[in-house]
C-alpha positions as CSV (number, residue, x, y, z in Angstrom):
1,X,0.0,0.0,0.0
2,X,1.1,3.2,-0.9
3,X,1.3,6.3,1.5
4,X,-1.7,9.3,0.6
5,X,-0.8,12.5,2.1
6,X,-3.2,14.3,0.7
7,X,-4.7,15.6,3.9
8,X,-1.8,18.0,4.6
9,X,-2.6,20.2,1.4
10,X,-2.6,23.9,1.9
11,X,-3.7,26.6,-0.8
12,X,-0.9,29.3,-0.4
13,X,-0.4,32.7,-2.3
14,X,3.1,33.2,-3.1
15,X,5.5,34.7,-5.4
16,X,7.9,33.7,-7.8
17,X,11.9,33.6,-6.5
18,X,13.2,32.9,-9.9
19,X,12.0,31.2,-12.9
20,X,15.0,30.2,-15.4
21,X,15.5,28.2,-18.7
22,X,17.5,25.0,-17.8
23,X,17.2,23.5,-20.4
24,X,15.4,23.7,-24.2
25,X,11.8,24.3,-23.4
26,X,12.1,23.5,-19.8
27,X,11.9,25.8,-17.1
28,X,13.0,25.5,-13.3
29,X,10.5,28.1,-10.9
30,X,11.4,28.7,-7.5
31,X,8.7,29.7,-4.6
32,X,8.7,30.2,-0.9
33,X,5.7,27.9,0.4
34,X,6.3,27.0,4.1
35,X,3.7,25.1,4.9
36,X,3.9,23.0,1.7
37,X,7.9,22.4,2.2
38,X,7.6,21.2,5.7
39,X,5.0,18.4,4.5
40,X,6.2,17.6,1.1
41,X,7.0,14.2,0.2
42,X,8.3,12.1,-2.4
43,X,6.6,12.1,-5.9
44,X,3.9,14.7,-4.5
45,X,2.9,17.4,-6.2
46,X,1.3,20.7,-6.4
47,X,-1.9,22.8,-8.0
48,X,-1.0,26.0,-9.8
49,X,-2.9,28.8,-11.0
50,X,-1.3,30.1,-13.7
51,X,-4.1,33.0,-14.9
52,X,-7.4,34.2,-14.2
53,X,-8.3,34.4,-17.5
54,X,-11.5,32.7,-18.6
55,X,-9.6,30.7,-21.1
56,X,-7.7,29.3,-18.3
57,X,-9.1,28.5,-15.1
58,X,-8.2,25.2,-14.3
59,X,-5.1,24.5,-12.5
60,X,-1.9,23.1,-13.4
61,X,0.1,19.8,-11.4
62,X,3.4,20.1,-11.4
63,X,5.7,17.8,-8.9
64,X,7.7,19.1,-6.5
65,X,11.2,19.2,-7.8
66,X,13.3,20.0,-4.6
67,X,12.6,21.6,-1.0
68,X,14.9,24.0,0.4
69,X,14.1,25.5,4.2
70,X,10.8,27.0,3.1
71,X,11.2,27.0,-0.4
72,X,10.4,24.6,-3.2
73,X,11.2,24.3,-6.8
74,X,9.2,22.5,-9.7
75,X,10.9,21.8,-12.9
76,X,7.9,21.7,-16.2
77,X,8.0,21.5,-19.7
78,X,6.3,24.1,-22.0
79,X,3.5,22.2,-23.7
80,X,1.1,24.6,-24.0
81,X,-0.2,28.0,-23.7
82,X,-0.3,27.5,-19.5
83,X,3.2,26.4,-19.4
84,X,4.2,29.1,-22.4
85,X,2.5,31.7,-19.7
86,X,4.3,30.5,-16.8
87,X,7.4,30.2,-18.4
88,X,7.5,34.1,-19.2
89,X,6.3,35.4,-15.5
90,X,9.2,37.6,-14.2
91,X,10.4,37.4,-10.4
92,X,7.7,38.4,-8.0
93,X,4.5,37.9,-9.9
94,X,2.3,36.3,-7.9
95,X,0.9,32.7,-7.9
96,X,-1.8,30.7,-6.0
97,X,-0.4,27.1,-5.0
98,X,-2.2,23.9,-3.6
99,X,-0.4,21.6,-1.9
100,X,1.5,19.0,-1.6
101,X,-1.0,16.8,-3.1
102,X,-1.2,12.7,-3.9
103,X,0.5,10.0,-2.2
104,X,3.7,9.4,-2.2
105,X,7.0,6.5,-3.0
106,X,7.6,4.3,-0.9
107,X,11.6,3.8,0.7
108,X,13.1,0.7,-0.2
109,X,14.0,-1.3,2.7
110,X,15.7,-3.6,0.4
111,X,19.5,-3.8,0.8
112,X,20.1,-4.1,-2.8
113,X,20.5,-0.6,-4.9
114,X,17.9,1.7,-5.9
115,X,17.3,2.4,-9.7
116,X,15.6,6.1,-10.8
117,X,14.7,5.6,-14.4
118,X,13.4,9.4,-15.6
119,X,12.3,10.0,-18.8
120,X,12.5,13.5,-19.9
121,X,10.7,16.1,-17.7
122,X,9.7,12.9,-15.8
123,X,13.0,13.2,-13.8
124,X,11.2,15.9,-12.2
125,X,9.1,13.3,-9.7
126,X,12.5,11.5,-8.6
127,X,14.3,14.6,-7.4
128,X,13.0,14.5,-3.7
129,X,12.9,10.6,-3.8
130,X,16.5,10.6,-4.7
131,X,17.4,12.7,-1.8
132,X,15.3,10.5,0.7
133,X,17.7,7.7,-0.9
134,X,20.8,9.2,-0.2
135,X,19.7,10.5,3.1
136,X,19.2,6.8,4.1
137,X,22.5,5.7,3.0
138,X,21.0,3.6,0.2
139,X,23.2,3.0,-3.2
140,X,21.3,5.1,-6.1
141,X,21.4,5.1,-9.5
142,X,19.8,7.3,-12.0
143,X,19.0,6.8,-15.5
144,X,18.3,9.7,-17.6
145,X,16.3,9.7,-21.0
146,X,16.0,12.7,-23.2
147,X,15.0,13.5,-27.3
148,X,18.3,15.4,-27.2
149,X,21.5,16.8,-25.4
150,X,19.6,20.1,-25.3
151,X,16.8,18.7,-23.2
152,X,18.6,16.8,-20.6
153,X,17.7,17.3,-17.3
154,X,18.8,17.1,-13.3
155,X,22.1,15.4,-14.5
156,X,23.9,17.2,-12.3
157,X,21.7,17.8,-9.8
158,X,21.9,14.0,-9.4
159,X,25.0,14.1,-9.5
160,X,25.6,16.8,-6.4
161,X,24.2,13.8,-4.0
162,X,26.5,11.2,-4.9
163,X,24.2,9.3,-7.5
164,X,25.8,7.7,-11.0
165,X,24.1,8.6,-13.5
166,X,23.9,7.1,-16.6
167,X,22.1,8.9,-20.0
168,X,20.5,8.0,-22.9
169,X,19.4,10.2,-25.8
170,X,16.8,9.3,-28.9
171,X,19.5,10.7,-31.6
172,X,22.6,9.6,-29.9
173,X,23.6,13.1,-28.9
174,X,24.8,12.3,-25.8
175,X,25.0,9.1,-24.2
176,X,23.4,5.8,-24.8
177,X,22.2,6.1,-28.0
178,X,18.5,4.9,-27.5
179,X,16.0,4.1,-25.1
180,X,16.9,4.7,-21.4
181,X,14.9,1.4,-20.3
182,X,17.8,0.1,-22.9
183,X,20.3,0.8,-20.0
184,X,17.9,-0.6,-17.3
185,X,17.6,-3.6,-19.3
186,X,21.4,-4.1,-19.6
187,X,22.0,-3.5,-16.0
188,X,19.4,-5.7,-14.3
189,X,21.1,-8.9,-17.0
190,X,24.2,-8.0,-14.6
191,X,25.4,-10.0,-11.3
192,X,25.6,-6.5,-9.1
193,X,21.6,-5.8,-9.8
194,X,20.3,-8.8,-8.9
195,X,17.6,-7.6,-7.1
196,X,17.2,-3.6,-6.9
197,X,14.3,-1.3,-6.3
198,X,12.7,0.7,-9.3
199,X,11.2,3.6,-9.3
200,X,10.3,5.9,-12.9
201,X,9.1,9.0,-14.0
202,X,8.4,9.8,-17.9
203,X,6.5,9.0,-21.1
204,X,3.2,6.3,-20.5
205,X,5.5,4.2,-22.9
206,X,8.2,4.3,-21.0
207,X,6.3,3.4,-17.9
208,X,4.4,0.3,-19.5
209,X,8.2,-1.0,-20.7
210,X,9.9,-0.2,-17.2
211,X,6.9,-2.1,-15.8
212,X,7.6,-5.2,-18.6
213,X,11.3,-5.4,-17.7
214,X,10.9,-5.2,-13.8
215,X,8.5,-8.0,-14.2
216,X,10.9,-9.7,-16.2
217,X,13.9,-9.8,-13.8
218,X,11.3,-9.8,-10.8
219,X,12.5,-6.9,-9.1
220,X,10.1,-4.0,-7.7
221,X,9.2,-1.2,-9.5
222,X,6.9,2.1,-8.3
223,X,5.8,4.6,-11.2
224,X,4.5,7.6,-10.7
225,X,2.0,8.8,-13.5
226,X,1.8,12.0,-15.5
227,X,-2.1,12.3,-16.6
228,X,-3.5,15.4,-16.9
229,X,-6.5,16.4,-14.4
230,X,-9.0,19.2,-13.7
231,X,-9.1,19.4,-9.8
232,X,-6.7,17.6,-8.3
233,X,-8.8,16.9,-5.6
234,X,-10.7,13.8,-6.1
235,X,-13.9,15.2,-7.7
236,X,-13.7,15.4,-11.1
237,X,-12.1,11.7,-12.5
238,X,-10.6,13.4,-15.5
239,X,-7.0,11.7,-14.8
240,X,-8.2,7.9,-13.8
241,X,-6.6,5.2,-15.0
242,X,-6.8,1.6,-14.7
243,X,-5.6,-0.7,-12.1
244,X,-5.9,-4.2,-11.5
245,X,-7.0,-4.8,-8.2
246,X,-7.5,-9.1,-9.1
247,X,-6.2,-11.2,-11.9
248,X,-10.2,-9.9,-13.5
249,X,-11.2,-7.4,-11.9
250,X,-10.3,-3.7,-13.5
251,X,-10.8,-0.6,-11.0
252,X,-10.4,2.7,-12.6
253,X,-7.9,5.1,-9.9
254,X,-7.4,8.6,-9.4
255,X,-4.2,9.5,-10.3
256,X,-4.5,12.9,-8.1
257,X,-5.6,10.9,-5.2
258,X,-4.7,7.1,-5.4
259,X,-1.7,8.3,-6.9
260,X,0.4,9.7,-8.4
261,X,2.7,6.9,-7.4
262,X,1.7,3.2,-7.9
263,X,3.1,-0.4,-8.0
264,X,3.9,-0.5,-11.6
265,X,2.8,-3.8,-11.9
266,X,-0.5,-2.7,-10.8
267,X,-1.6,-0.4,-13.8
268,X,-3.4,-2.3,-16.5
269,X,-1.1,-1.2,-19.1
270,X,-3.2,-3.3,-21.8
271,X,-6.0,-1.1,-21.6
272,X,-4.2,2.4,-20.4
């Protein structure tokens, strides 16, 4: 069972710290949030409100990237107008936030290594989990997938904590040339990872072949899930998707509130 945290959310009014390219159409925004720093777990996320405009009224999730003191960060994506918007507010414009919100990973208390597979802006969700690693002593590596060089992310930030990381890139730019569940592939066939943790972040695609490969080589692995939603509260079911909860028995999920994070083996990836 995985932990829901939901209970500790808090709708704050802040304003933006800084808000800075990091990499090709991908943005890191800093914020002081107290309240939502001091509860914020792994894979959690929070509710943003990027505009009053009538053309833009529902909220946008982004995970929690990193907590500092009373600060926290979200890395996103531009992928639409919201995230175009947000991308161009200067320091100090103001911004309502919700949170943390969903449930979150659960620590390994497995001996053997832990494995962060992150597919592009997916790396986001295993920032704070890769700290909680590291703070518990517990060997960490990261995988990193991107389209390109340009759009890499959190390499280094990764690398600040002590973690290996290893990257892979679609054109071969930098890197594995490939798939990044290529490289998880090739290191669970080795001796040292016989039996490690898993936990991913990225593409539905890459989730459904992280969850395949785990399965394979009968490790662990916990996902957490990128669907879009309206509320982020429980209400509306526009971000379920399906989990099997017996060999025939389908239950359709909140990601917002069941999740984000589940056993990846769970998700009904035949039907998702």
């Amino acid at each position: 069972m995985l932990r829901n945290c939901s209970l500790n959310a808090y709708d704050t009014r802040t304003t933006i710290l800084s808000n800075e390219a990091v990499a090709e159409a991908h943005y890191l925004l800093r914020c002081e949030c107290s309240e939502i720093a001091q509860h914020a777990r792994p894979g959690q996320f929070i509710h943003v409100m990027i505009s009053q405009d009538t053309g833009m009224l529902l909220r946008r999730p982004f995970t929690i990237y990193t907590v500092e003191g009373h600060e926290i960060t979200m890395l996103y994506q531009i992928i639409g107008e919201g995230t175009k918007q947000l991308s161009e507010m200067p320091t100090g414009t103001a911004l309502q936030v919700l949170g943390p919100l969903g449930n979150t990973f659960n620590l390994t208390t497995n001996p053997e290594p832990a494995i962060l597979v992150g597919g592009g802006a997916g790396i986001a969700s295993l920032m704070l989990l890769a700290v909680a690693l590291r703070e518990k002593d517990i060997q960490t590596l990261g995988l990193v997938g991107a389209q390109h060089r340009s759009r890499l992310l959190s390499v280094t930030d990764l690398e600040s904590i002590g973690i290996a990381v290893h990257i892979a890139t679609d054109d071969g730019s930098i890197g594995h040339h490939g798939y990044v569940t290529e490289i998880l592939t090739n290191l669970l066939s080795e001796t040292k990872w016989h039996r490690p943790t898993v936990y991913a972040c990225g593409p539905h695609g890459m989730l459904a072949a992280v969850t395949k490969i785990a399965a394979d080589f009968k490790v662990p692995a916990q996902i957490a899930m990128e669907n879009r939603m309206g509320c982020a509260m429980g209400v509306c079911l526009g971000c379920v998707c399906p989990v099997r909860i017996a060999p025939n028995r389908i239950e359709y999920q909140r990601v917002c509130t069941e999740g984000p994070v589940f056993n990846a083996t769970d998700i009904a990836w035949d039907i998702s």
